[in-house]
Structures are given as C-alpha cells and as structure tokens.
C-alpha positions as CSV (number, residue, x, y, z in Angstrom):
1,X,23.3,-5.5,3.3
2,X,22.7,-8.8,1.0
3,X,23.7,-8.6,-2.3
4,X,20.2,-8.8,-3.3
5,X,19.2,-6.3,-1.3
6,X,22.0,-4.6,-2.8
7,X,20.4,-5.0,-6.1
8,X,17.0,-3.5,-5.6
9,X,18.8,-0.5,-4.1
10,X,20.4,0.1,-7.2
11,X,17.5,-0.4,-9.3
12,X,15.2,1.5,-7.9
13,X,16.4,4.9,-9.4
14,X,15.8,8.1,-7.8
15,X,13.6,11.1,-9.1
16,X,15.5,14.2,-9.7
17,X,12.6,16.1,-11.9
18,X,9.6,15.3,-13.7
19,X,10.9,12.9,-15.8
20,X,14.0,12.8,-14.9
21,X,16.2,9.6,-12.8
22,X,19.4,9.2,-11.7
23,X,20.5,5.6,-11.2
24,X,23.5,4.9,-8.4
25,X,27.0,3.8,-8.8
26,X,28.3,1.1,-7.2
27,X,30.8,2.0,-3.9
28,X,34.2,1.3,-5.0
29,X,33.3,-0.4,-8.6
30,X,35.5,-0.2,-11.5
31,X,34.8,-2.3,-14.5
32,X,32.6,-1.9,-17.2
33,X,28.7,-1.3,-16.1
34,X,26.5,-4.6,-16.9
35,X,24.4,-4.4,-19.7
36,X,21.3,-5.6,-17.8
37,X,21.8,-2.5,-14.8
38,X,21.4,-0.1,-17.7
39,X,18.0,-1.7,-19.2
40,X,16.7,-2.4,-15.9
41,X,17.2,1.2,-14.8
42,X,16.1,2.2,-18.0
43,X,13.0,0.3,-17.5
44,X,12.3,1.6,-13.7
45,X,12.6,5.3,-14.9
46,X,9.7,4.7,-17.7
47,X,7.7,2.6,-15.4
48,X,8.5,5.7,-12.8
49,X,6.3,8.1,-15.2
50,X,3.4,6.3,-15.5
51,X,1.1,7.7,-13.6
52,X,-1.9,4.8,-13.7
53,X,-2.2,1.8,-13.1
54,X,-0.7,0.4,-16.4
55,X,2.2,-1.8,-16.1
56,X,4.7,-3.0,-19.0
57,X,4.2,-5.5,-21.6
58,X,7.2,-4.6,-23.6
59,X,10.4,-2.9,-23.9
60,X,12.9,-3.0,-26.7
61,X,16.7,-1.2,-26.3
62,X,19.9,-0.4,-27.9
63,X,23.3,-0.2,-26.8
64,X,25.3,2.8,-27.8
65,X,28.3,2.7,-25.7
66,X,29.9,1.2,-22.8
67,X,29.7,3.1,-19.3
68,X,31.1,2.8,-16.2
69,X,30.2,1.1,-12.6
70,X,31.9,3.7,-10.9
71,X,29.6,7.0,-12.3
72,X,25.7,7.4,-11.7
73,X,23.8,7.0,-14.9
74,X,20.9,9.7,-15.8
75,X,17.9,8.8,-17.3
76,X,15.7,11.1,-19.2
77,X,12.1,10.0,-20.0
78,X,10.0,11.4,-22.9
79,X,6.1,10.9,-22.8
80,X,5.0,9.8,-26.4
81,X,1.9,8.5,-25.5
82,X,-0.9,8.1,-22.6
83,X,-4.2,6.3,-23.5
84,X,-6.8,5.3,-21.8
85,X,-5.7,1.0,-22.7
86,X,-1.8,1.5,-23.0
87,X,1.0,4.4,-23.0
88,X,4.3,4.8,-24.6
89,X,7.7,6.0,-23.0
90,X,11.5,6.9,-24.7
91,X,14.4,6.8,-22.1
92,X,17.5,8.1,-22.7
93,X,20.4,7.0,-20.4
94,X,23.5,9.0,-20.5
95,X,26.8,9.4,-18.1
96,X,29.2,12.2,-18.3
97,X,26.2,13.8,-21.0
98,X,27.0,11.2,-23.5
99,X,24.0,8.3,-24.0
100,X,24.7,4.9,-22.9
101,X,21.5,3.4,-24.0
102,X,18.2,4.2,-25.5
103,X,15.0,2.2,-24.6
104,X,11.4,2.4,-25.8
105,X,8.4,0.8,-23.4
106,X,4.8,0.0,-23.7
107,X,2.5,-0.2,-21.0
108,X,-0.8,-1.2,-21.2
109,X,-3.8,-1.5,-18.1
110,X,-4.6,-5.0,-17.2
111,X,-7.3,-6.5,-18.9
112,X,-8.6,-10.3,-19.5
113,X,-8.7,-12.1,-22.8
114,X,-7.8,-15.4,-24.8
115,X,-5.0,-17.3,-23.2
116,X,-2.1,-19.7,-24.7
117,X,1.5,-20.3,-24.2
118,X,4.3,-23.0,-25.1
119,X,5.0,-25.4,-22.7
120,X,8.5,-25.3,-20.2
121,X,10.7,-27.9,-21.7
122,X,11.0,-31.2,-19.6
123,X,14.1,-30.2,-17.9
124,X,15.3,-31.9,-14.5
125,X,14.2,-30.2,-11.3
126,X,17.3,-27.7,-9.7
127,X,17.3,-29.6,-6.8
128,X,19.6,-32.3,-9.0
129,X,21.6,-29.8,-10.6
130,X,24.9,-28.2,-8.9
131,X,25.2,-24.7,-7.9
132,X,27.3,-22.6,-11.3
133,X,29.9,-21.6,-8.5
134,X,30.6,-25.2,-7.8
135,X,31.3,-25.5,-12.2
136,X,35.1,-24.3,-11.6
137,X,36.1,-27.3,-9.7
138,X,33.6,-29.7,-11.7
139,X,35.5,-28.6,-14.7
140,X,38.7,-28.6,-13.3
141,X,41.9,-27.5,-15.3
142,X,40.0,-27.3,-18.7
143,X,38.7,-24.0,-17.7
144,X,40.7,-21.2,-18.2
145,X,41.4,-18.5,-15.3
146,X,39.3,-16.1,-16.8
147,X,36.3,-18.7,-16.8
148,X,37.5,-19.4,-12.8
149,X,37.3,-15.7,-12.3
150,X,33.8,-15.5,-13.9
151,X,32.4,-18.0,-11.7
152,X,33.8,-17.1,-8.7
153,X,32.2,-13.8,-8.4
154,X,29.3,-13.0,-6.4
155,X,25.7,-12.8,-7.6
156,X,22.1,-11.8,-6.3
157,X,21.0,-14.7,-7.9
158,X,21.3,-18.5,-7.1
159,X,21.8,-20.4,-10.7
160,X,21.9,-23.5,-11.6
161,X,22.9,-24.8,-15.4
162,X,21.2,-27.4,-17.0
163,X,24.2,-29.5,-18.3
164,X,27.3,-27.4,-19.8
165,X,26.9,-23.5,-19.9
166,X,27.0,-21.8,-23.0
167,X,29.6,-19.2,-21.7
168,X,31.8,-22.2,-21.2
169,X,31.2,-25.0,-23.4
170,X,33.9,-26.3,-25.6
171,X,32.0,-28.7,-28.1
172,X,30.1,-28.1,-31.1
173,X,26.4,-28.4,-29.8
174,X,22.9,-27.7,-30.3
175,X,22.4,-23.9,-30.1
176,X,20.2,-23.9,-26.8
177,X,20.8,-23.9,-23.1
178,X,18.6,-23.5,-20.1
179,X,19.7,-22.3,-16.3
180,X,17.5,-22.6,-13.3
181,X,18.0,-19.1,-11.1
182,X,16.4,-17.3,-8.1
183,X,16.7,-14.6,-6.3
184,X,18.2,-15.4,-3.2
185,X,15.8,-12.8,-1.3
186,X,14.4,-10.4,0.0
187,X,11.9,-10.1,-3.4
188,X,10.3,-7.1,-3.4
189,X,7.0,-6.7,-2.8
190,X,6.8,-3.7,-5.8
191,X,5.9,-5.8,-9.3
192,X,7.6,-3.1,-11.2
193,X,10.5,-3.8,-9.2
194,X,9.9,-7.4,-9.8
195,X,9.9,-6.7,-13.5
196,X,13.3,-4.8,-13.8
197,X,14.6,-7.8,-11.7
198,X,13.7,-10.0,-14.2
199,X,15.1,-7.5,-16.9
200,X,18.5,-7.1,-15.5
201,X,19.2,-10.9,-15.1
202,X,17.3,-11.3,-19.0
203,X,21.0,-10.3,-20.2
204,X,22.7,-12.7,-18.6
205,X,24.1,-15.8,-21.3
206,X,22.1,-14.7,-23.8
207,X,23.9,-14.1,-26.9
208,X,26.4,-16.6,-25.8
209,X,24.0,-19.4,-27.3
210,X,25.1,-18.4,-30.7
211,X,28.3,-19.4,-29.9
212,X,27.5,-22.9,-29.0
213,X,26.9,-24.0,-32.6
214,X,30.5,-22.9,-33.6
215,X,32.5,-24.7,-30.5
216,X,33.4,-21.5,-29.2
217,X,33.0,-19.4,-26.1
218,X,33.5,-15.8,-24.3
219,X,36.8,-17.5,-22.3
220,X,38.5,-19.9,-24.4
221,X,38.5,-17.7,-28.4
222,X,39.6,-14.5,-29.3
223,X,36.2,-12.9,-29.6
224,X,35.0,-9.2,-29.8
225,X,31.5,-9.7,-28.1
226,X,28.7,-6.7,-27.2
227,X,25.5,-7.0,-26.8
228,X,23.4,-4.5,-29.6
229,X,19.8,-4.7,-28.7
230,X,17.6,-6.3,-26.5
231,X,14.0,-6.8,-26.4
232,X,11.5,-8.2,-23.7
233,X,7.8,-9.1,-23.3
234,X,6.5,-9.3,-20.1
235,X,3.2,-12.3,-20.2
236,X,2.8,-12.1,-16.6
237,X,3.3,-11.1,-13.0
238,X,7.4,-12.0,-12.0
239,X,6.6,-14.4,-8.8
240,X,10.4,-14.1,-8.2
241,X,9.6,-15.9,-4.8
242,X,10.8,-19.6,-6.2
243,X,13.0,-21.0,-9.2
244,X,12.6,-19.6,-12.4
245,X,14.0,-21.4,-16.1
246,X,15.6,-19.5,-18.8
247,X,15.9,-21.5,-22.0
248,X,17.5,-19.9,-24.8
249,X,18.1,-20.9,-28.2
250,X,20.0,-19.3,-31.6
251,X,18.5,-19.1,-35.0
252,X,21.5,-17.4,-37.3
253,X,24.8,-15.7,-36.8
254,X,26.2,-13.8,-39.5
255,X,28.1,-10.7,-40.7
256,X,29.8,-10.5,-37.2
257,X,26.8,-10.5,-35.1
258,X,24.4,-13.4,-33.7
259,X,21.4,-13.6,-32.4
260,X,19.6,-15.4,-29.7
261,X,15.8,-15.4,-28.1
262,X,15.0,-16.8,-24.5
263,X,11.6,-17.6,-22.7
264,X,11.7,-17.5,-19.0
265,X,8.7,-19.8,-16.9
266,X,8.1,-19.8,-13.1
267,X,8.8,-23.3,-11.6
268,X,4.8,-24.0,-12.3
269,X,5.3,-23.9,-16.0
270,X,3.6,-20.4,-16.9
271,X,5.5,-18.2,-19.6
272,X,6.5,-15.5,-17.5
273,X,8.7,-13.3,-19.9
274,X,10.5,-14.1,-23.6
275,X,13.7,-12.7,-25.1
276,X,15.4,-11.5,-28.0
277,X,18.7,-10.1,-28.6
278,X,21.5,-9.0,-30.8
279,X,24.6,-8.7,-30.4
280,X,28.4,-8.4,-31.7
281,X,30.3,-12.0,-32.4
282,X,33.5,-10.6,-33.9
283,X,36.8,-13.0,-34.3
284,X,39.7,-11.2,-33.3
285,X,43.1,-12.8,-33.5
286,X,44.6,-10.1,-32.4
287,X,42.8,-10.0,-28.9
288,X,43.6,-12.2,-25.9
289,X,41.0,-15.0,-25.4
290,X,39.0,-14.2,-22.4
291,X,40.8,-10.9,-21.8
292,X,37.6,-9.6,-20.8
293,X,35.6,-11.1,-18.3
294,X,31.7,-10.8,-18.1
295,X,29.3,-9.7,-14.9
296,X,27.8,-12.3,-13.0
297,X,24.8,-10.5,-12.7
C-alpha cells in the first residue's frame, strides 16, 4: 500500500456507536502521534455525524497532551447544534481514557453569495524548485543529523520549499515561508476526506515561521516547542489532484509562545483554506538542540 493510501486509511476513522470513532494506530509505530493525525481525525469524526448535506467551513482545536502512534485514539462527538443553514459539533479525542485534544467544527449547507479573496503571492512555479528530500545534501554539513533525519523520512506528500525552510533556516529573516506540496495519489474521491487531508498537512511548518525572525530553528537551538491551538477555514472544495502553496507568515512571539497564520491556494490561484495557530516557543538550555525530531507528515 502507498503511503498515501496509507494515509486516508488512517483517516478515515471507524464508527463504533452513534457518535462515537476510533481512529487506527500505526503497525509498528513508536514516537509521538503528529499533531495534524489528531485534528484530522478529529475532524472526520464531526464531519462523520452530520447527517445532511452540510460540509465544514471551520474548525478550531486545542492540544492537551501528547499521545502515542502506537495506541488507537477515540473520538467522542457531541451534537450542539443542527439547523437548517449550518450545525455545530464538539469532539473529544482521548487514548488510554485521558483527552488528547478537543475540537469544535461548524458546518454549514452550500449556498452562493459575494465573492473575494487575496491573491497567491508571485512565487516561482514547483517545477524549478528541488524536491525537500534532496535539502540534506543541498545543505550539506551545516545541517545537523537531526535536521538529516527529518528530511529523510517518508511522506504522503511531495514538497517542495520555496527558498530556505523555516524548520531549517539559520539567518535572521522575514517571518514568512511558502512550500509547494501534493499529494502523491490516489486523492480521494470523498471531499470530506479531501478536507482532513488538507487538515492534517495544515500542521506541518507552521509555528516554525515564528522562529525565523529570531535566527533560530527546531534542529539547531535548545527549544521546548508544542503546538497549542490550531484553527482552519475551509473557502472551498480541496482539488488535492495538482500542487497546492502554503504561505505562512508570523505576527508576534511572546511570553514563551508564538504565533503564526497560513493561507493555502490551488495551483490556479483560488484561496482554498487559511491558518492560524499557537504554539509553545520555550528556550531551554538545558535541553539538547534538536533532541526531538518532528513528523514529516
């Protein structure tokens, strides 16, 4: 089975009850579970209860704890709302009984009205960018054998960075970045699927754009980072059949936290999706830099 293949399997959770989902492990994992699985699952098990036509237009989460890879993740949906334009779900996720994650969704029933969005910055086409598994050997010996490790691993997803990465970058810089990405196929034919797709890889080098304004990154510092919340907007249908651009950029960092926001456009141009998340930028001396290394999503 292809990794992306792989990847809808374990997204599309399974109905144990009325409102109630059990997301897969992964055979034979043992690290930390990726942020974006939990949403994404999340997500699926709310979209699971709707039971209409309506489809999301928002979702906003918070990270309680860290869970596992190895251990299925339960998800337990509450039904706050159900109009006739849009409805309102709560999921809990929880492993071993203790929650992981809680997520709020709105779903609303497809309707027509006034239309706008911001423009895709003028970016050069992937086809002239290299591969982010060809960055260790670009980079050389400057990048540390956590960073190697990181980009190594295997991933659903074909990306493609638009000049340094922020999870890597060394310099002082502006806080923004932008990565071309696809799915490398099969894309579902499901749009909800589509959508927690586009959720799970929506936490990937997120919060790491605040870092970029500092000169510091999740390989080369001794940094304590989590991600705290995370909020989407769905604008439109997620083509997933083609390149997609994620720009991100960072407003403020503070008080041990930073914040970033990202809007993600089909190749065409059209404002698919936009991001927001906090999360936990703690210096820590006393911790090994890159000690911890991220998911490749």
């Amino acid at each position: 089975m292809s990794l992306s293949s792989t990847l809808i399997a374990l997204l599309d959770v399974e109905t144990l009850d009325r409102d109630l989902y059990r997301g897969a492990s992964k055979p034979g994992a043992t690290a930390r579970v990726f942020g974006g699985q939990v949403l994404a699952q999340s997500f699926m098990a709310a979209q699971r209860s709707i039971d209409d036509d309506k489809v999301a237009h928002s979702l906003h989460a918070y990270f309680l704890r860290p869970g596992s890879e190895a251990l299925p993740i339960v998800f337990r949906v509450v039904r706050d709302f159900d109009g006739g334009s849009f409805a309102n779900r709560r999921v809990i996720a929880t492993q071993k009984g203790v929650a992981l994650l809680s997520l709020t969704a709105s779903f609303q029933r497809p309707e027509s009205g006034l239309t706008h969005h911001a423009s895709m910055p003028d970016v050069p086409a992937p086809e002239n960018l290299a591969p982010i598994d060809a960055l260790a050997e670009h980079y050389g010996a400057t990048l540390s054998p956590a960073a190697r490790a990181f980009l190594s691993q295997p991933s659903a997803f074909e990306m493609r960075p638009i000049g340094p990465p922020s999870f890597v970058q060394q310099e002082k810089g502006s806080p923004s970045a932008a990565t071309w990405f696809r799915l490398r196929a099969p894309v579902p034919a499901d749009a909800a699927l589509r959508r927690a797709i586009l959720v799970y890889v929506s936490d990937f080098s997120l919060l790491s754009t605040a870092l970029v304004p500092h000169g510091r990154n999740l390989f080369g510092d001794a940094l304590q980072t989590a991600s705290l919340d995370h909020a989407v907007w769905f604008h439109d249908d997620v083509p997933l059949d083609g390149w997609m651009l994620y720009a991100t950029d960072s407003d403020w960092a503070g008080g041990g936290r930073g914040q970033a926001r990202g809007s993600i456009y089909s190749r065409n141009g059209r404002l698919i999706a936009q991001t927001v998340q906090e999360g936990l930028i703690r210096l820590r001396p006393d911790k090994a830099p890159g000690e911890t290394i991220p998911h490749m999503p």
